[in-house]
Backbone as ProteinMPNN parsed JSONL, in Angstrom:
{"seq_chain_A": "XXXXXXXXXXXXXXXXXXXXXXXXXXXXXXXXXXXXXXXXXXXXXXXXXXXXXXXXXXXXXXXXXXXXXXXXXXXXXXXXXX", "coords_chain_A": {"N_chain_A": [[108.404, 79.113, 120.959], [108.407, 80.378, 117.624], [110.012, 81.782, 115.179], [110.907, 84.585, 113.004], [112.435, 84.604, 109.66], [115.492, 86.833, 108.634], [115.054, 90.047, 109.494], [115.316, 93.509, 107.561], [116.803, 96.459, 108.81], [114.664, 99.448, 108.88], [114.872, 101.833, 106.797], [115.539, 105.321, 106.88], [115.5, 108.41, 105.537], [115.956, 112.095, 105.011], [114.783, 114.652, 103.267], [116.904, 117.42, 102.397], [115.931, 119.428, 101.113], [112.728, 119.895, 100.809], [111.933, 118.733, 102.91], [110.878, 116.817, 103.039], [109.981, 112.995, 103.805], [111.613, 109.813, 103.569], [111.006, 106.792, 104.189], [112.221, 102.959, 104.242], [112.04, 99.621, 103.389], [113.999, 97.38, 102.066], [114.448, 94.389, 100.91], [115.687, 91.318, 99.758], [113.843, 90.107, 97.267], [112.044, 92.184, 97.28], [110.84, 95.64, 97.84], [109.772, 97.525, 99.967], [107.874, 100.743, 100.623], [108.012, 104.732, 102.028], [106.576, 107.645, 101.56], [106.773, 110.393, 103.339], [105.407, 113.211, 102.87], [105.467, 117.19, 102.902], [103.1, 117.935, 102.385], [99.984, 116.411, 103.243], [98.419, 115.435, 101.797], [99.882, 114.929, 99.657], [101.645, 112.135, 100.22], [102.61, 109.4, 100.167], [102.449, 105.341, 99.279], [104.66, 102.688, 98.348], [105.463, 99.111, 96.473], [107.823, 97.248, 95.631], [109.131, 94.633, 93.305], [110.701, 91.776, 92.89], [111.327, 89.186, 89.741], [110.823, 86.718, 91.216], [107.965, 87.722, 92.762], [106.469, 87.935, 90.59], [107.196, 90.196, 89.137], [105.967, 92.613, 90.409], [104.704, 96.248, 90.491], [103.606, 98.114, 92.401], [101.829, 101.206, 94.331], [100.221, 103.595, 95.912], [98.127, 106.599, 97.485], [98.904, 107.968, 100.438], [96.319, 107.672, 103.017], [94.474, 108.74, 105.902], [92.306, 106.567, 106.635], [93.166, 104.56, 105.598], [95.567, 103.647, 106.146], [96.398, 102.203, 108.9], [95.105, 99.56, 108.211], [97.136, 99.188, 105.46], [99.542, 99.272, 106.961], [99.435, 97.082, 108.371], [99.209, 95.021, 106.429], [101.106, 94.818, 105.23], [103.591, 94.387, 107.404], [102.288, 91.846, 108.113], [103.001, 90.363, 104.801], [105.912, 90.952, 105.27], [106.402, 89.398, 106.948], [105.73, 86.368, 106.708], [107.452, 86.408, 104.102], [110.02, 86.168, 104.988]], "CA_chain_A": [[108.248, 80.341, 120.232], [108.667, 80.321, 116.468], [110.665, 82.796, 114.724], [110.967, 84.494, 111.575], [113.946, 85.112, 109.178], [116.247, 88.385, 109.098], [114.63, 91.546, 108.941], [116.604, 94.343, 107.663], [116.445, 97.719, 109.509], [114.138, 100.522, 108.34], [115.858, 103.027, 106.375], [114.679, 105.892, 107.079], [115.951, 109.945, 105.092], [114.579, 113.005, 105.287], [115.537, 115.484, 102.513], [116.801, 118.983, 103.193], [115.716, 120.621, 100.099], [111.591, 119.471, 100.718], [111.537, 118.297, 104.671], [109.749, 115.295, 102.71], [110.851, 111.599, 104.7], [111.445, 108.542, 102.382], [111.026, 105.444, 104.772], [111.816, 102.188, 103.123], [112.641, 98.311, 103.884], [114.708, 96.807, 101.314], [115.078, 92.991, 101.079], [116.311, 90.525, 98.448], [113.1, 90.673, 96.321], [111.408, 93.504, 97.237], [111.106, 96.272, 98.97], [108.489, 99.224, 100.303], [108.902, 102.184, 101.117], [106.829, 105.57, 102.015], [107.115, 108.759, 101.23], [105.68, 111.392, 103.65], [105.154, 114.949, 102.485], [104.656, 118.109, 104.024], [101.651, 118.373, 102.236], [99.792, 115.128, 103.747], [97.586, 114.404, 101.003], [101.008, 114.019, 98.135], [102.174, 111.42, 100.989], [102.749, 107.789, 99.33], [103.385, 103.97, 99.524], [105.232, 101.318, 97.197], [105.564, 98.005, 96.487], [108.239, 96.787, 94.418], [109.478, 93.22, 93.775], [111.507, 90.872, 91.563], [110.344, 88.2, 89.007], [109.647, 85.848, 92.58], [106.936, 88.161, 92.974], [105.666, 88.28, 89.608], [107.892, 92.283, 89.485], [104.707, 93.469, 90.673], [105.195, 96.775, 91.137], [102.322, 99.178, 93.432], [101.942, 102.636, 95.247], [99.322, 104.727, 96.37], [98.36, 107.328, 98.522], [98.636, 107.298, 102.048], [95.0, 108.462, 103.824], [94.222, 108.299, 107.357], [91.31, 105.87, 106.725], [93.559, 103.076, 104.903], [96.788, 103.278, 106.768], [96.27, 101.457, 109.537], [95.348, 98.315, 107.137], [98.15, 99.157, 104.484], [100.537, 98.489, 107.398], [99.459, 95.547, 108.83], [99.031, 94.236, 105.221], [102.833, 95.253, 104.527], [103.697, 93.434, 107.909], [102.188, 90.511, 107.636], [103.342, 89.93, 103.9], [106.901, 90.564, 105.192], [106.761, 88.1, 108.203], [105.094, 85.836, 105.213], [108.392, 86.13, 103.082], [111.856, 86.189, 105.097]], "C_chain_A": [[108.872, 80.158, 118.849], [109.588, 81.361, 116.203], [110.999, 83.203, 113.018], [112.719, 84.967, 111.03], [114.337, 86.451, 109.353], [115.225, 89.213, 108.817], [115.44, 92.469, 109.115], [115.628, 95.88, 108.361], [115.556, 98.308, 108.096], [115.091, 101.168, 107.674], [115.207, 104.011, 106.422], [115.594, 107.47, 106.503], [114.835, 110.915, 105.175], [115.497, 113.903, 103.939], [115.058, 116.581, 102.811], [116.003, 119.882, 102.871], [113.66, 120.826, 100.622], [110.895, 119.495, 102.51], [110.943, 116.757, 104.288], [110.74, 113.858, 104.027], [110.499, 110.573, 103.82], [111.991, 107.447, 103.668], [110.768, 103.829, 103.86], [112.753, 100.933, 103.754], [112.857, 97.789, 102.885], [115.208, 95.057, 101.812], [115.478, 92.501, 99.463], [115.646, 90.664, 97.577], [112.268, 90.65, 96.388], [111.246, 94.405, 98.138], [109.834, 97.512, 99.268], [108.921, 100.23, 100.971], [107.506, 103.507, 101.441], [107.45, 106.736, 101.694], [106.427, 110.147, 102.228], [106.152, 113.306, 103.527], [104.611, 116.019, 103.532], [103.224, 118.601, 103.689], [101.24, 117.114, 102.444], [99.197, 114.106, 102.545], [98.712, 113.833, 99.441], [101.879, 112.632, 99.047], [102.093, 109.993, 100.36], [102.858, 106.567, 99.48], [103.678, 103.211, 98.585], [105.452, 100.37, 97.76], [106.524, 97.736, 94.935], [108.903, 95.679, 94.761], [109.875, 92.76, 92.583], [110.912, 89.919, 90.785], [109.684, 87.139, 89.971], [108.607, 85.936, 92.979], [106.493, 88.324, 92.031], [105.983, 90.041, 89.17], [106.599, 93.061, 89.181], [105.566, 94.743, 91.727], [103.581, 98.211, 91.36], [102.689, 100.192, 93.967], [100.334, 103.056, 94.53], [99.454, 105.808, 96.907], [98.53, 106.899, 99.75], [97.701, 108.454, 102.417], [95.031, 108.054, 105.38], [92.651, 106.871, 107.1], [92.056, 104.628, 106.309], [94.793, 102.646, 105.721], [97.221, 102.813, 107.851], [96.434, 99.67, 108.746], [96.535, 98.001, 106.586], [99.216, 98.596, 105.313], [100.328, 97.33, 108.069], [98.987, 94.717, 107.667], [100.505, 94.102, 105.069], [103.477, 94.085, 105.732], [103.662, 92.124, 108.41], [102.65, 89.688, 106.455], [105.123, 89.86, 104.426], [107.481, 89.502, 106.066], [107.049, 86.917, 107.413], [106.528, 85.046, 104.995], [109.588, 86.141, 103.343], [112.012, 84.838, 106.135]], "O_chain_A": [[110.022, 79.723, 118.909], [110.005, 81.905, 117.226], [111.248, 82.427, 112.095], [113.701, 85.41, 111.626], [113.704, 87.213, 110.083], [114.523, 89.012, 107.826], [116.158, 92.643, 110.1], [114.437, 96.193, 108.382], [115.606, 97.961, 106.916], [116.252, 101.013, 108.054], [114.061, 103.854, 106.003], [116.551, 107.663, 107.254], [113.613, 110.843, 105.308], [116.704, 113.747, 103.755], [113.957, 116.981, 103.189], [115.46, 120.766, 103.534], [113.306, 121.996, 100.768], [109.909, 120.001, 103.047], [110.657, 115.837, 105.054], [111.739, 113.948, 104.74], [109.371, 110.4, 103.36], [113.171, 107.342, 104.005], [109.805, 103.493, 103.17], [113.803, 101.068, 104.383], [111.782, 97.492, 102.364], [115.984, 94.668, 102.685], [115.528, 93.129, 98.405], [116.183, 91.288, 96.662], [111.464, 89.808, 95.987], [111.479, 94.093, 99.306], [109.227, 98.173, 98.424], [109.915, 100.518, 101.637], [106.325, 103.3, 101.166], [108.667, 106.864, 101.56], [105.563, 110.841, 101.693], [106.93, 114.133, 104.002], [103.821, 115.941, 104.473], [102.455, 119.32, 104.327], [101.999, 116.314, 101.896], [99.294, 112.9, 102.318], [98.547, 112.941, 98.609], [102.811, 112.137, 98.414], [100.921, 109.722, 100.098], [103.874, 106.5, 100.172], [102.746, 103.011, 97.807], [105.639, 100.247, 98.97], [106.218, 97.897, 93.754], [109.291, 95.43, 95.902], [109.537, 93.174, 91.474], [109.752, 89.707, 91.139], [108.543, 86.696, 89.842], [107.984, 85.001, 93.482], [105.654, 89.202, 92.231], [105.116, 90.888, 88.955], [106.253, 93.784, 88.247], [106.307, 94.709, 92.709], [102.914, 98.868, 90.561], [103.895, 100.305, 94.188], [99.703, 102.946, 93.478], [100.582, 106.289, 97.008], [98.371, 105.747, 100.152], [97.922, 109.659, 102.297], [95.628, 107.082, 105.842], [92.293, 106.519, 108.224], [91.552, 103.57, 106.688], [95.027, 101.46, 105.951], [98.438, 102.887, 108.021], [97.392, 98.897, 108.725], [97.126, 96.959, 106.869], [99.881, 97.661, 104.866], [101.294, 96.599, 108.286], [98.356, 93.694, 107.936], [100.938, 93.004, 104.719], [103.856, 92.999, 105.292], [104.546, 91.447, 108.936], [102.791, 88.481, 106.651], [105.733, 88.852, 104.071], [108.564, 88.919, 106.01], [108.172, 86.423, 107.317], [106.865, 83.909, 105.327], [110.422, 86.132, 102.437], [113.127, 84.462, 106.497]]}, "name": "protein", "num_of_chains": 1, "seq": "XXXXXXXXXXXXXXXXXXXXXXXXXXXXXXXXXXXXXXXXXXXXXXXXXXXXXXXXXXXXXXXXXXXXXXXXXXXXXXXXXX"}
């Protein structure tokens, strides 16, 4: 069985003022994160990253038609890179 490097926990807040939830995995360089809203369709995802990655930095929405993909794109890139 192979194995990959560390992965750091989820982080996961919710803020009081909104109810919104900011979920986000932070590594050395880069990190994603989501944002989900109580209104579904202002709901979000990022991509941000250091000059290793070219400090490419991304976000969208989050839809029910893409977000399936988006995370097994996100999980595979971080298996990928630790």
């Amino acid at each position: 069985m192979s194995s990959v490097g560390k992965i750091p926990s989820l982080m996961i807040v919710q803020d009081p003022d909104d109810e919104s939830v900011l979920a986000e995995w932070i590594f050395k360089e880069f990190r994603i994160g989501f944002s989900f809203e109580k209104d579904e369709k202002e709901s979000s995802w990022f991509f941000v990253s250091t000059h290793t990655f070219d400090s490419l930095n991304t976000s969208g929405n989050i839809n029910d038609d893409t977000i399936d993909e988006l995370l097994l794109n996100f999980i595979q890139f971080v298996i990928s890179h630790v």
